[in-house]
Wavefront OBJ file of the C-alpha trace (Angstrom):
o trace
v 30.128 -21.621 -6.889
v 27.121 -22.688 -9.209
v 24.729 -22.187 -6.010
v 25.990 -18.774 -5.313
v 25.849 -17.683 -8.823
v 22.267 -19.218 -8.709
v 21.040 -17.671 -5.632
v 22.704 -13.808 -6.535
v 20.590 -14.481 -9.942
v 17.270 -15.448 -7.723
v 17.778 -12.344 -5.723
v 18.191 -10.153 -8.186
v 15.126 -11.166 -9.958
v 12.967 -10.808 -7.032
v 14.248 -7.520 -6.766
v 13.083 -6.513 -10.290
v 9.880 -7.836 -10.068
v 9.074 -5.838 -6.857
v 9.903 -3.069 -8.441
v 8.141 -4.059 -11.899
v 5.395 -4.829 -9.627
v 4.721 -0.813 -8.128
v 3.500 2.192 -9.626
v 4.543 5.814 -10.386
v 5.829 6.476 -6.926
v 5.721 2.927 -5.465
v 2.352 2.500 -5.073
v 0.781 -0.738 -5.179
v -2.374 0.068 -5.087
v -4.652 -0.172 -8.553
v -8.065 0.470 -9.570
v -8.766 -0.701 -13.599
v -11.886 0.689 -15.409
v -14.009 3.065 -17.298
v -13.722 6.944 -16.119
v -17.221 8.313 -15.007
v -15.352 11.961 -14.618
v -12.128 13.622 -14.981
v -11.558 17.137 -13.310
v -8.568 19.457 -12.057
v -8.641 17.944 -8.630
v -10.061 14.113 -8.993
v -11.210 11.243 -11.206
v -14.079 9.170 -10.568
v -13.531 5.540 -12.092
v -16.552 2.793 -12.704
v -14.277 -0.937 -11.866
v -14.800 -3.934 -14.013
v -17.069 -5.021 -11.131
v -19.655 -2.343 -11.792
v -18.138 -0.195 -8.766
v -18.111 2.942 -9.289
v -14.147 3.724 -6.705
v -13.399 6.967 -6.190
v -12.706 9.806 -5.812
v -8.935 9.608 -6.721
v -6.902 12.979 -5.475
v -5.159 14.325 -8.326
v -1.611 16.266 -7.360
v 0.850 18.042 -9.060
v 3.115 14.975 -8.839
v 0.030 12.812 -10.289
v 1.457 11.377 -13.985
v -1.533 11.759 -16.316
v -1.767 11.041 -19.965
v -2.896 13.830 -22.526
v -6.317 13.526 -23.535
v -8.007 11.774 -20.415
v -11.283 12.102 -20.984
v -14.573 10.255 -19.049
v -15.232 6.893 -21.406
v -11.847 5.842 -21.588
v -10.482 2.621 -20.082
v -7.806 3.691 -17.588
v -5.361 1.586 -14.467
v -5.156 3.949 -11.817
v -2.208 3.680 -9.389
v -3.007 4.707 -6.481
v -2.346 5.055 -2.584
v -3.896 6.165 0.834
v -3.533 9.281 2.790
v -5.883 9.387 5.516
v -9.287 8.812 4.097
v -8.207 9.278 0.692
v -7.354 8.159 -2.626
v -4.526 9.817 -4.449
v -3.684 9.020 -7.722
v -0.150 8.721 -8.003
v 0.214 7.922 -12.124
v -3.237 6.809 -14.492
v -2.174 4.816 -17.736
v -4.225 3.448 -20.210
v -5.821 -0.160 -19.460
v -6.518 -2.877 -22.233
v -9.710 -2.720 -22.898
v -11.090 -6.695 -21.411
v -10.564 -9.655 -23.811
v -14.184 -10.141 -25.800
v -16.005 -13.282 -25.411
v -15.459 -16.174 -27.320
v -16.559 -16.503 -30.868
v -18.521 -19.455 -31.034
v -17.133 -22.266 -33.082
v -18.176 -22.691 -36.623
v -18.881 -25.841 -38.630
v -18.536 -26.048 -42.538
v -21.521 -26.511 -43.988
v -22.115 -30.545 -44.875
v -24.139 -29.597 -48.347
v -21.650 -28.306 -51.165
v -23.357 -27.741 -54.644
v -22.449 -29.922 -57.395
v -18.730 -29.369 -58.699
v -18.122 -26.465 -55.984
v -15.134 -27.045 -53.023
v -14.755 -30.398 -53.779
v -11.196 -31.172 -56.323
v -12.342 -34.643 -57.374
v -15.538 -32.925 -59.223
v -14.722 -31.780 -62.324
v -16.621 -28.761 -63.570
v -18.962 -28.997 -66.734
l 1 2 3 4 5 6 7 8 9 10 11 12 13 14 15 16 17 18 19 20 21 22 23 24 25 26 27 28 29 30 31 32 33 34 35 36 37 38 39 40 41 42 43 44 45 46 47 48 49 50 51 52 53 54 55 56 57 58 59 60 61 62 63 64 65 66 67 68 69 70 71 72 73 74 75 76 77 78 79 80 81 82 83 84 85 86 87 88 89 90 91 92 93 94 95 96 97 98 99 100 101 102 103 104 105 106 107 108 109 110 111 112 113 114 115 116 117 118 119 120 121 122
């Protein structure tokens, strides 16, 4: 009984993730980056690599957030029709993490009486 409980719950979860895993309209296709342009019919989108993709088809089904504007950081869920892009849904991306700070060190010198408890003050 365990195993079939087990293996329903598996299932299930596979199922959600596939479906977690698509975009507006099952599309599995993405594209994350800056926008270079935005118009009535397309978008134009420079990828983390430096590739500038593009262009992506907009439609009337296309879901796109107010105020898209070229500079912002956008996924763009996408699929193929023929020899094009169309943008199914475009949702705002995280912008990428920023590089590491580097590591400080406290400083070794401490004037007299300053940071230190066992120094008493004059």
């Amino acid at each position: 009984m365990q195993f079939r409980v087990a293996a329903s719950t598996l299932a299930a979860l596979w199922w959600a993730a596939g479906l977690f895993a698509q975009g507006p309209n099952g599309s599995e296709l993405t594209a994350t980056g800056q926008l270079v342009s935005t118009g009535d019919m397309s978008l134009v989108l420079k990828a983390d690599d430096g590739r500038e993709q593009g262009p992506f088809i907009v439609t009337t089904t296309t879901q796109l957030p107010s105020g898209l504007v070229a500079g912002n950081r956008v996924t763009i869920f996408y699929r193929p029709v023929g020899d094009r892009q169309v943008a199914d849904g475009v949702v705002p991306a995280l912008a990428p993490a920023p590089p590491a700070a580097p590591e400080t060190r406290p400083s070794a010198h401490r004037p007299s009486g300053q940071g230190d408890p066992h120094v008493r003050s004059r």
